[in-house]
C-alpha positions as CSV (number, residue, x, y, z in Angstrom):
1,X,-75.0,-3.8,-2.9
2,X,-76.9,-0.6,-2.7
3,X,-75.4,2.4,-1.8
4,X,-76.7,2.9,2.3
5,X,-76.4,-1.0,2.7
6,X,-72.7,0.0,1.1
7,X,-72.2,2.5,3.7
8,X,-73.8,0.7,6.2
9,X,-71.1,-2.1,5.6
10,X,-68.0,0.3,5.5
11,X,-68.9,1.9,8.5
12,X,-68.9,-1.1,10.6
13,X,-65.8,-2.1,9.1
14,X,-64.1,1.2,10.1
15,X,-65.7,0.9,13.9
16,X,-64.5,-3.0,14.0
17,X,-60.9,-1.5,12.9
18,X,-61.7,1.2,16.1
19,X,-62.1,-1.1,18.0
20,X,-58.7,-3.2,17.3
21,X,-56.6,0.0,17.6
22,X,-58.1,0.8,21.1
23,X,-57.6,-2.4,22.3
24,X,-53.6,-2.0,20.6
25,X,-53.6,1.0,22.6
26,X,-54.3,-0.2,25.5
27,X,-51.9,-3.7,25.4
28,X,-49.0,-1.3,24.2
29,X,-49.7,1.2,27.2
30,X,-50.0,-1.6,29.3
31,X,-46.4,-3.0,27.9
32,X,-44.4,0.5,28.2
33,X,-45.7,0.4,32.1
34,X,-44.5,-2.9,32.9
35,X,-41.3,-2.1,31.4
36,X,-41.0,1.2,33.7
37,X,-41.6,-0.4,36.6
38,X,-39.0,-2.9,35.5
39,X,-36.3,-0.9,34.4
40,X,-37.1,2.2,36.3
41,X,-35.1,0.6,39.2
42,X,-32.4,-0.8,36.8
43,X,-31.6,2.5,35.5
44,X,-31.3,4.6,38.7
45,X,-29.8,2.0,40.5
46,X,-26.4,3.0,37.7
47,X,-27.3,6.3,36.9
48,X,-28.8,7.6,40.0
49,X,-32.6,9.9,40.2
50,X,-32.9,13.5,39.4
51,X,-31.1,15.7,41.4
52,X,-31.3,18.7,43.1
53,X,-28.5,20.2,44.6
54,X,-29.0,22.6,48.0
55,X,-25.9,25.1,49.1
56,X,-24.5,24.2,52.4
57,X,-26.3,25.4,55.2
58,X,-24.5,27.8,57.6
59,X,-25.4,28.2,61.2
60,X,-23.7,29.9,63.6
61,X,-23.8,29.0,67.0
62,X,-22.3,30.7,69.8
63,X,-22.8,30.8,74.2
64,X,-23.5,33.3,76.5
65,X,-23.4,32.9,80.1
66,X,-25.8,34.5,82.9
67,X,-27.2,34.2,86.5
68,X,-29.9,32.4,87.2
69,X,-32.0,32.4,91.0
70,X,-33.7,29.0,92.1
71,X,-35.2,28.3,95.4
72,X,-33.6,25.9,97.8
73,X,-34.8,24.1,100.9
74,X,-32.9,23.7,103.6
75,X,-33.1,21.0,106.4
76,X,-34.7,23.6,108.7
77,X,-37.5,23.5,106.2
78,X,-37.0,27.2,105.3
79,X,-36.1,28.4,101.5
80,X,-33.2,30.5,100.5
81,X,-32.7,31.6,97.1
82,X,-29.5,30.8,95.5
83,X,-27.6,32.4,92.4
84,X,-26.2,29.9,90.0
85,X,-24.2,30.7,87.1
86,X,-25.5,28.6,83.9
87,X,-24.6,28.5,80.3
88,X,-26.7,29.5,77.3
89,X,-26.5,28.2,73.8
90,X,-27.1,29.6,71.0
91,X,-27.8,28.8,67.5
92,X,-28.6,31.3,64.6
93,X,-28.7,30.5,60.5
94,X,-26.9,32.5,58.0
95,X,-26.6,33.0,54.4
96,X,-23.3,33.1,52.3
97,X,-22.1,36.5,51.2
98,X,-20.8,35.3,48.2
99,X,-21.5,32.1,46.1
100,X,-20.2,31.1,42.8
101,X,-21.0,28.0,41.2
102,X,-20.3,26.2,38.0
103,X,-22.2,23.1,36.2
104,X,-21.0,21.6,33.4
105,X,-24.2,19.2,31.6
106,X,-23.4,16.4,29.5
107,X,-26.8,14.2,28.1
108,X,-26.7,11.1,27.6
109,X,-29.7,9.2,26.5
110,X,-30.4,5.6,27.1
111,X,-33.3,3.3,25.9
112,X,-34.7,0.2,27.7
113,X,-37.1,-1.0,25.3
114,X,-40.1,1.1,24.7
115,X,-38.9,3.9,27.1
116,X,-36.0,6.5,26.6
117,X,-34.6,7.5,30.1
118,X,-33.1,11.2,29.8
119,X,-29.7,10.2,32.1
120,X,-26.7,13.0,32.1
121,X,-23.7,13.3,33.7
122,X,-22.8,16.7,36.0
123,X,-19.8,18.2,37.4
124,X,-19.9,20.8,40.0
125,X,-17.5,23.3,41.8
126,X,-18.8,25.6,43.9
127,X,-17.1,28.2,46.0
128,X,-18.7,30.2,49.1
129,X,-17.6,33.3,51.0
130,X,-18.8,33.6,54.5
131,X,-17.8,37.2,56.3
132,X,-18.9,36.8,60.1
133,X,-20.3,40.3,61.1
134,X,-22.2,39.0,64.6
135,X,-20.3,40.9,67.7
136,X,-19.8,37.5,69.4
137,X,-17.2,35.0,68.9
138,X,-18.3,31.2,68.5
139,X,-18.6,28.3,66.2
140,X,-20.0,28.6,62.2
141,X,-21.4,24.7,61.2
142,X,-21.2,24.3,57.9
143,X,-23.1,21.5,56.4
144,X,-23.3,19.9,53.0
145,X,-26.2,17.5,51.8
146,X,-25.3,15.2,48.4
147,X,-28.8,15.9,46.6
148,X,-29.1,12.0,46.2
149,X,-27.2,9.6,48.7
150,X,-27.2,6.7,46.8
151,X,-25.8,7.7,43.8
152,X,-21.4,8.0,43.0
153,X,-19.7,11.3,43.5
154,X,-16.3,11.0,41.5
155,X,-13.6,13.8,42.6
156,X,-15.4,14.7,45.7
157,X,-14.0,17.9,47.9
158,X,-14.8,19.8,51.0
159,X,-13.0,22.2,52.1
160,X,-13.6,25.0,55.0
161,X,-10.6,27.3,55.4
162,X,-8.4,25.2,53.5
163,X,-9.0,22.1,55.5
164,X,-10.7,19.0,53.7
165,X,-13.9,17.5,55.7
166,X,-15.0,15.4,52.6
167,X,-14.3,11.8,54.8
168,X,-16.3,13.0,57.4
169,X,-19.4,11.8,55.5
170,X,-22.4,10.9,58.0
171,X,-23.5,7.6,56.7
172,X,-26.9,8.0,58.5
173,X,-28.7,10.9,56.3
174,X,-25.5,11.4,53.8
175,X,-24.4,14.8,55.2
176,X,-21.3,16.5,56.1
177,X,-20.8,18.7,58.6
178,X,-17.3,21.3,59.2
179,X,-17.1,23.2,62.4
180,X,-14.8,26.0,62.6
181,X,-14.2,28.7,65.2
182,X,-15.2,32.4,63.9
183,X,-14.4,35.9,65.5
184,X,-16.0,38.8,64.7
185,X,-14.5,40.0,61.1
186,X,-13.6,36.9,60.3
187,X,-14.1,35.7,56.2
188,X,-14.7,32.0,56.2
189,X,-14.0,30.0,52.6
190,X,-15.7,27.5,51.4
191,X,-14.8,25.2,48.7
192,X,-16.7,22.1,46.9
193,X,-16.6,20.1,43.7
194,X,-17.6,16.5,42.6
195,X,-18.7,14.9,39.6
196,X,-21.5,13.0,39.0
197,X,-24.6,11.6,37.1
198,X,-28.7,11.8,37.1
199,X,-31.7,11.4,35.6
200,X,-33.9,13.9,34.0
201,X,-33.4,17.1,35.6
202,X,-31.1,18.9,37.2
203,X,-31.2,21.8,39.6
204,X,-29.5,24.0,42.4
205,X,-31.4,26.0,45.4
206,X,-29.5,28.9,47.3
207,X,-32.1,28.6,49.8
208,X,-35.0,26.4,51.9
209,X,-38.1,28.9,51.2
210,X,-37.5,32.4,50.9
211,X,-34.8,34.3,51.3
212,X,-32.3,37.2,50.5
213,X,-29.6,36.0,48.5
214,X,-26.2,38.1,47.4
215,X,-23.6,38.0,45.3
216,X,-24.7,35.3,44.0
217,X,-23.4,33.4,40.4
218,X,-24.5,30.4,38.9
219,X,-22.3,29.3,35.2
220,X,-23.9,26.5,33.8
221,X,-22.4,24.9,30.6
222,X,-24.5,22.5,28.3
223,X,-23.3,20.1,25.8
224,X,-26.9,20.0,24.5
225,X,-29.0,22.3,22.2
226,X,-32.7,21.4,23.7
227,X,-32.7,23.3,26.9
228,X,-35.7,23.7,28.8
229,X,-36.0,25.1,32.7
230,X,-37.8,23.3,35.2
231,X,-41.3,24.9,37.2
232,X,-40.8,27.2,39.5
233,X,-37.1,28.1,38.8
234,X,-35.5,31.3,37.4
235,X,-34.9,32.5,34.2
236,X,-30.9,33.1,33.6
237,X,-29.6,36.1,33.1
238,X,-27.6,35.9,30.1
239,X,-26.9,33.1,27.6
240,X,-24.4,32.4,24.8
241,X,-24.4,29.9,22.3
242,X,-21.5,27.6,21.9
243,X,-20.4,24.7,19.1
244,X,-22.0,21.7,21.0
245,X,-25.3,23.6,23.1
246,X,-25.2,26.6,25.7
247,X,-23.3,28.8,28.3
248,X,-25.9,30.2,30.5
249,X,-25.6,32.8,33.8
250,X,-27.7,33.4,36.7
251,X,-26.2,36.8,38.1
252,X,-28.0,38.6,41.3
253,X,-26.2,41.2,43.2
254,X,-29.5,40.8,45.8
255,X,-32.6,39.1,45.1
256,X,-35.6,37.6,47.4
257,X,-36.2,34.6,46.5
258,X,-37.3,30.8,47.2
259,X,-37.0,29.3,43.3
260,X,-34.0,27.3,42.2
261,X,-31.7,27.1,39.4
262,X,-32.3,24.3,37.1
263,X,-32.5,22.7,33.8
264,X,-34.5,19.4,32.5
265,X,-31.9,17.7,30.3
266,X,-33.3,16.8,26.5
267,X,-35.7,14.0,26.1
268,X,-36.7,11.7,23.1
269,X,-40.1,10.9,21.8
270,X,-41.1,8.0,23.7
271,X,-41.6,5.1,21.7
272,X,-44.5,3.2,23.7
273,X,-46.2,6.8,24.1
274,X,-46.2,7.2,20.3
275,X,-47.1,3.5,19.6
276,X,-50.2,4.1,21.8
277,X,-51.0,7.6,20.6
278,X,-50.9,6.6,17.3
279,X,-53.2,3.5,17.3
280,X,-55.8,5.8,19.5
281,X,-55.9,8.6,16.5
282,X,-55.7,5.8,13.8
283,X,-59.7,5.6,13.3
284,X,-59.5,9.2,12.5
285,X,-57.0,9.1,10.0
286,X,-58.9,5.7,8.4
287,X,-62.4,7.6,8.5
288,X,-60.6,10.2,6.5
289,X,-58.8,7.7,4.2
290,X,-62.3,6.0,3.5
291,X,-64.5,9.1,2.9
292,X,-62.0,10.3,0.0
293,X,-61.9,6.6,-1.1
294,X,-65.9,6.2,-1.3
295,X,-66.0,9.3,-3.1
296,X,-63.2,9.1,-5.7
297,X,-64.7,5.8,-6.2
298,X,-68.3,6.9,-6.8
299,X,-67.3,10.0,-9.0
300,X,-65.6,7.5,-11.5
301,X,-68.3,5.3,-11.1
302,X,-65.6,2.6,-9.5
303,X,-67.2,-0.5,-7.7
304,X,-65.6,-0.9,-4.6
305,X,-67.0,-3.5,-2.1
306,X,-67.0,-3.4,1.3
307,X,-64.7,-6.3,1.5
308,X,-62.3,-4.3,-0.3
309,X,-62.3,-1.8,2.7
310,X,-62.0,-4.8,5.1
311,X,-58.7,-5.1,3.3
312,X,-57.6,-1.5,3.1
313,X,-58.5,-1.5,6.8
314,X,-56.4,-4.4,7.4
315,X,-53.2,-2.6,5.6
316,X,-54.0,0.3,7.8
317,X,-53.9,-1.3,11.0
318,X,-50.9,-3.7,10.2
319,X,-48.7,-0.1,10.4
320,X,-49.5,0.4,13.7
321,X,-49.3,-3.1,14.8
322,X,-45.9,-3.7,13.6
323,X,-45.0,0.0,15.0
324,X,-46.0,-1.3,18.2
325,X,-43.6,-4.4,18.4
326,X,-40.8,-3.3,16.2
327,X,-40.0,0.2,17.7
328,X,-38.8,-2.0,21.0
329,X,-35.8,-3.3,18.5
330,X,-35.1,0.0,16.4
331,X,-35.1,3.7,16.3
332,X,-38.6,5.2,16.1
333,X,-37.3,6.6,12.7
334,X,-36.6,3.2,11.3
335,X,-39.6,1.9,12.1
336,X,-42.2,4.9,11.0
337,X,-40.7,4.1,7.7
338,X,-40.1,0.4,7.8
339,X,-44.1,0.7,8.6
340,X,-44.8,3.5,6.4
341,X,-43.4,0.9,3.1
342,X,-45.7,-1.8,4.5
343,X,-48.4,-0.4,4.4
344,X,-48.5,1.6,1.5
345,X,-47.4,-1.3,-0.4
346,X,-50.0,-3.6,1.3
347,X,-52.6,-1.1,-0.1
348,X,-50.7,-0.4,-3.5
349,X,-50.5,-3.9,-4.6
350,X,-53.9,-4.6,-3.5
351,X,-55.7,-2.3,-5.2
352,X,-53.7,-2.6,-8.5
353,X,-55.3,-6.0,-9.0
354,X,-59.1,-5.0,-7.4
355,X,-58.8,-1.3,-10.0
356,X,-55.9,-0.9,-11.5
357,X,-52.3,0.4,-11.6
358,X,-52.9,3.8,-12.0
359,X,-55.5,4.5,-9.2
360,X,-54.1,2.2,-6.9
361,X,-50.3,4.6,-7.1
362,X,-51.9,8.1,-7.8
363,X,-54.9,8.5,-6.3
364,X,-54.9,5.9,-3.3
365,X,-51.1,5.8,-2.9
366,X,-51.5,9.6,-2.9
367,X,-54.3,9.8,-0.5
368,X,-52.7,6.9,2.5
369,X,-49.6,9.4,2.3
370,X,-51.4,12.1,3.7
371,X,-53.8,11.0,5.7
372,X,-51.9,7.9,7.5
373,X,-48.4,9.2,7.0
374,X,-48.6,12.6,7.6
375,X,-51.4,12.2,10.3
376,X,-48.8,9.6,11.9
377,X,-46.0,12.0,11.9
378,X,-48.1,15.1,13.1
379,X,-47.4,13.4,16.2
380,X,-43.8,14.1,16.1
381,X,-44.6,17.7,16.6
382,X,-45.6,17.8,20.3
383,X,-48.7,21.0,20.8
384,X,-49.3,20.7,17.0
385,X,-51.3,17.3,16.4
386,X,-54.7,19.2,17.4
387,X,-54.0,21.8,14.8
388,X,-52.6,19.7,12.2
389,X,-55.6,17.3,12.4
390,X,-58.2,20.5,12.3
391,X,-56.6,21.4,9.2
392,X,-56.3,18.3,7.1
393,X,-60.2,17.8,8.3
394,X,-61.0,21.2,6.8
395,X,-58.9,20.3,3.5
396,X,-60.7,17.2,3.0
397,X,-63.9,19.2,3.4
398,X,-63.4,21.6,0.8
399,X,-61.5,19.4,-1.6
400,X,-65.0,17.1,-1.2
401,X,-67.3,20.1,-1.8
402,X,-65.6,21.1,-4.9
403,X,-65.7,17.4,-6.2
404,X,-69.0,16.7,-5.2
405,X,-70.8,19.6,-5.7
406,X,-72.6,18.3,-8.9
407,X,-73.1,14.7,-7.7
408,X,-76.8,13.7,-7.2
409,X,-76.4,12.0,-4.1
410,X,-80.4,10.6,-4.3
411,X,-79.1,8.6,-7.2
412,X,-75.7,7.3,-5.9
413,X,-77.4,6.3,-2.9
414,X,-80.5,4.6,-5.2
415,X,-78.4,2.4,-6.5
416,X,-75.0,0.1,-6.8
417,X,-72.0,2.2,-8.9
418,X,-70.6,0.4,-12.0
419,X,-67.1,-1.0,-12.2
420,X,-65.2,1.0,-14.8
421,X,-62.0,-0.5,-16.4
């Protein structure tokens, strides 16, 4: 076969292969959906959602009582106006003075199939000061939301003053709410703890919009080392190491602010994600594979049919095939190098009989490593694929120039190479 009817022929095989890994693509994104729509349910229905914790609202609520004129008729037909004595109420919503709060984070990561769910369990005390400085007298409503009303709270408290309000739960919207009497100069203490477990994230807001928070102090212990803060949320103010992940402070004497207090627990690489991923960047890593293939092959005058590349094509795509039904049964690890051995020995064994030993394990064992192996696991590296793939391509470019720089390409392409033993 000449040589642009050759490269006629290998290019269609390489855009029939492109075609197969799209449509894998797509059947394996289709598959991880169905699974999250499935299990989605499963999962929160024993785990619970992500949740985000709000610090009980305090409103202070107080009467006053006034005169008030209204007209009355009176059988002569004439109107008098008469003084009645009416009550006012009054309703106004504070802020703690003091707050102190501490999480303790434990991951624990759970897989359903092609989809890791990020699930941890939390325990939370928190303990409020409220110093009533208002000049009247009247009742301070203190009310506590669960930040997810169908999940479990284990070891639940609520205490105002001393006195425990945690059975008076309000089945209707999940709150609970604590009235006590207040005079002025009165310090009101508040007291809550429970223990539960989410999904995802976690977080904590002093306040609905913004607001001036004091004394405020958040202690949040992980048993993870991947941290990562949600949007929107603040910073913390000191941080320390410990043997199994973090002890982290937020400490504000005063501060404005509407943004929470949070932290998105550690997640895995999702399996269906990569699967998908890695069959939609497999033509680039096979276009790669075949250029330094046709080349190697033409500079040592090699005679490599395009059936052969069928083949090669075919050991290429059975990686990502089998990554795409096996990782539903093992770790990703496993299977990138359960797949990683198939493949390469697909190739290797094949092209020991169509060459010969020695190319088939240097130079094309050699060349499937880098381009499908470590293209593959460029993907591991999340914000790094882009780069990695810019500079293999420019690699391959200058390792080509160099090789080919004395080729006569008008005579490779004039006629058929010569197999070589």
């Amino acid at each position: 076969m000449g040589g642009w009817k050759r490269v006629l022929a290998i290019g269609s095989i390489w855009a029939i292969a492109a075609v197969g890994w799209m449509v894998l693509g797509g059947v394996t994104q289709h598959r991880e959906r169905s699974q999250s729509s499935s299990t989605r349910e499963d999962v929160q229905s024993l785990w619970g959602s992500p949740q985000s914790q709000s610090a009980p609202q305090l409103t202070f609520q107080w009467e006053t009582e006034g005169q008030v004129l209204r007209s009355e008729k009176r059988q002569d037909g004439t109107s008098v106006q008469v003084s009645e004595r009416v009550t006012e109420k009054h309703a106004s919503a504070q802020l703690p003075d003091s707050s102190r709060i501490d999480v303790d984070l434990r991951s624990d990561l759970r897989r359903r199939g092609l989809i890791w769910y990020s699930l941890y369990d939390v325990q939370l005390a928190g303990d409020y000061v409220y110093k009533h400085v208002q000049a009247q007298r009247g009742e301070l409503a203190v009310r506590f939301s669960f930040p997810d009303p169908s999940a479990v709270y284990d070891g639940f408290k609520f205490l105002v003053n001393g006195k425990d309000f945690s059975g008076a739960v309000d089945a209707a919207d999940g709150s609970i709410v604590a009235t006590v009497p207040v005079e002025p100069g009165d310090v009101v203490q508040i007291a809550l703890a429970y223990k539960s477990r989410g999904l995802g994230s976690w977080d904590y807001r002093p306040t609905h919009g913004a607001a001036r928070i004091r004394d405020f102090q958040l202690n949040m212990t992980t048993h993870f080392r991947d941290i990562d803060f949600p949007e929107h949320s603040l910073s913390p103010s000191a941080r320390e190491a410990t043997a199994d992940g973090w002890k982290l402070r937020w400490r504000f004497e005063q501060i404005v602010t509407g943004f929470a207090v949070g932290m998105v627990t550690p997640q895995r690489v999702q399996p269906g994600e990569l699967a998908s991923a890695l069959a939609y960047s497999a033509p680039i890593s096979l276009f790669f594979y075949f250029l330094v293939i046709y080349v190697l092959a033409t500079l040592r005058r090699i005679d490599l049919h395009p059936v052969n590349y069928f083949f090669i094509a075919g050991a290429f795509y059975a990686f990502h095939l089998l990554f795409a039904y096996a990782v539903d049964h093992l770790t990703v690890e496993t299977t990138f190098v359960l797949c990683s051995v198939v493949s390469i020995a697909l190739v290797a064994s094949y092209l020991r009989l169509v060459v010969s030993a020695r190319f088939a394990l240097r130079e094309a064992a050699l060349a499937q490593l880098v381009y499908l192996i470590g293209f593959s696991l460029a993907h591991f590296w999340e914000g790094f694929t882009g780069l990695t793939v810019t500079v293999l391509a420019i690699v391959t470019l200058f390792a080509l120039m160099q090789l080919t720089g004395r080729v006569k390409w008008s005579e490779v392409f004039s006629a058929p190479a010569q197999k070589t033993a």
